[in-house]
N, C-alpha and C positions, 0 to 999 in steps of 0.2 A: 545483524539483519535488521532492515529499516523497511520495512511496509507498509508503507502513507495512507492513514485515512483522507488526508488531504486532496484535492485533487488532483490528478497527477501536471492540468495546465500550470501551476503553481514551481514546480519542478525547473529547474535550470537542466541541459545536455546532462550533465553528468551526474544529477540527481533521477533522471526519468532511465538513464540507462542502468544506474545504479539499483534501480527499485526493476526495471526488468529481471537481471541479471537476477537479484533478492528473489524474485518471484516465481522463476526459474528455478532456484533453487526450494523453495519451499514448497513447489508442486511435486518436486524427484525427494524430500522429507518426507512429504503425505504420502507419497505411492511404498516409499521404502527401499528407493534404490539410489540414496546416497546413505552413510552411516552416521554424518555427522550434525548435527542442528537438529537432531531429533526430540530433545526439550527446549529448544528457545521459544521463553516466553511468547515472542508475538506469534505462533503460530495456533496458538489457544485460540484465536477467534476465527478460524481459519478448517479448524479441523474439522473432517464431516459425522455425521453421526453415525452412529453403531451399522445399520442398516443402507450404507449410501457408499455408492460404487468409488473407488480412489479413483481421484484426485481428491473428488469432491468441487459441489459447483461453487463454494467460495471462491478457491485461490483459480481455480480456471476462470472465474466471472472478473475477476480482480485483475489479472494477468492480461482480459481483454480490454479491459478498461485503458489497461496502460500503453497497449496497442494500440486503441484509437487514437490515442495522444500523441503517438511517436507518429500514425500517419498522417494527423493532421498538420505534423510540424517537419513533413517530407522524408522524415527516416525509413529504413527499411528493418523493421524489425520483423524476425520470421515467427510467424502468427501460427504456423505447421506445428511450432512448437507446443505449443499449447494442447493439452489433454482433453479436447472435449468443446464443445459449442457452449458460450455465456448462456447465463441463467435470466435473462432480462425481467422477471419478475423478482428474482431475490433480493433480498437487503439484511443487512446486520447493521446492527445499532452499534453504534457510536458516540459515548458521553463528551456533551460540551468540552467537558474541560479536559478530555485525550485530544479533542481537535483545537485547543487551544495550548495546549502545550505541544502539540505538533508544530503548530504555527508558527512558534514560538523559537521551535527546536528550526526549522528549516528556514526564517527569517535572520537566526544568526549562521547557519552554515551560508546562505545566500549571501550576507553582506563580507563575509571572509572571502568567497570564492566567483561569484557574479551578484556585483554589485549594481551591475544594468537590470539582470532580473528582477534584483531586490525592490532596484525604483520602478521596476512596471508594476509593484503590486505596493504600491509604497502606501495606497490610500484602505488598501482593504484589511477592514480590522478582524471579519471574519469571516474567511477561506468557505467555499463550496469544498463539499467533500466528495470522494472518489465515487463515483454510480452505485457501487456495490452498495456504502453507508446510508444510514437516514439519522438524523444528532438526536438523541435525545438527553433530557437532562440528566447530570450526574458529574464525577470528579475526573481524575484521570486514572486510567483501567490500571488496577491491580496488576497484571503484565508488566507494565509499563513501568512503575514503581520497583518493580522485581529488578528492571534490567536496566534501572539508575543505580541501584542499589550492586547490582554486580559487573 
């Protein structure tokens, strides 16, 4: 499961469908009606607090994010899906150096798989991240090292 703080313009077809499809999936984690991926690391930043109705406005703010992307790029992705209206004041933070190893990590899937996307972003060293983030300083998330690691 790959859930881009990046933004999702950044995304080649089958990264933006890939990270729907991801996203989809980790709203039906959060709610509790799939069984499986119920510990993967990346949904720790994701998950709502104690008190806050499932889905939670994260992965639903996240999941529109990536909808706007697929209609401005004339896809039909079904937005019905989604649990809930974006949270257009939230954010979750996001350390420098997750959005630089994300970067990082979808600059080399991009040059293996569209290597045209790779040169439309060929000059930018660092990526605008998804609506939902705001950067702040720090390494790359605990998470994230978890799921290099296994």
């Amino acid at each position: 499961m790959r859930l881009w703080s990046v933004h999702p313009r950044y995304l080649d077809r089958q990264g933006l469908t890939a990270g729907w499809r991801e996203g989809l999936l980790a709203q039906k984690v959060l709610t509790g009606t799939t069984r499986g991926y119920r510990n993967h690391p990346q949904l720790t930043r994701l998950r709502p607090g104690p008190d806050v109705p499932l889905p939670g406005p994260a992965v639903v703010t996240y999941l529109h994010g990536v909808v706007d992307e697929a209609v401005a790029r004339g896809y039909a992705f079904d937005r019905s899906k989604i649990l809930g209206p974006p949270d257009p004041e939230l954010r979750l933070e996001v350390t420098k150096g997750q959005v630089a190893y994300e970067w990082a990590h979808l600059r080399a899937k991009l040059s293996a798989r569209s290597p045209e996307v790779l040169a439309r972003w060929a000059a930018v060293e660092v990526p605008d991240v998804h609506p939902l983030f705001v950067v702040v300083p720090g390494p790359v998330a605990d998470w994230e090292v978890v799921t290099q690691a296994g």
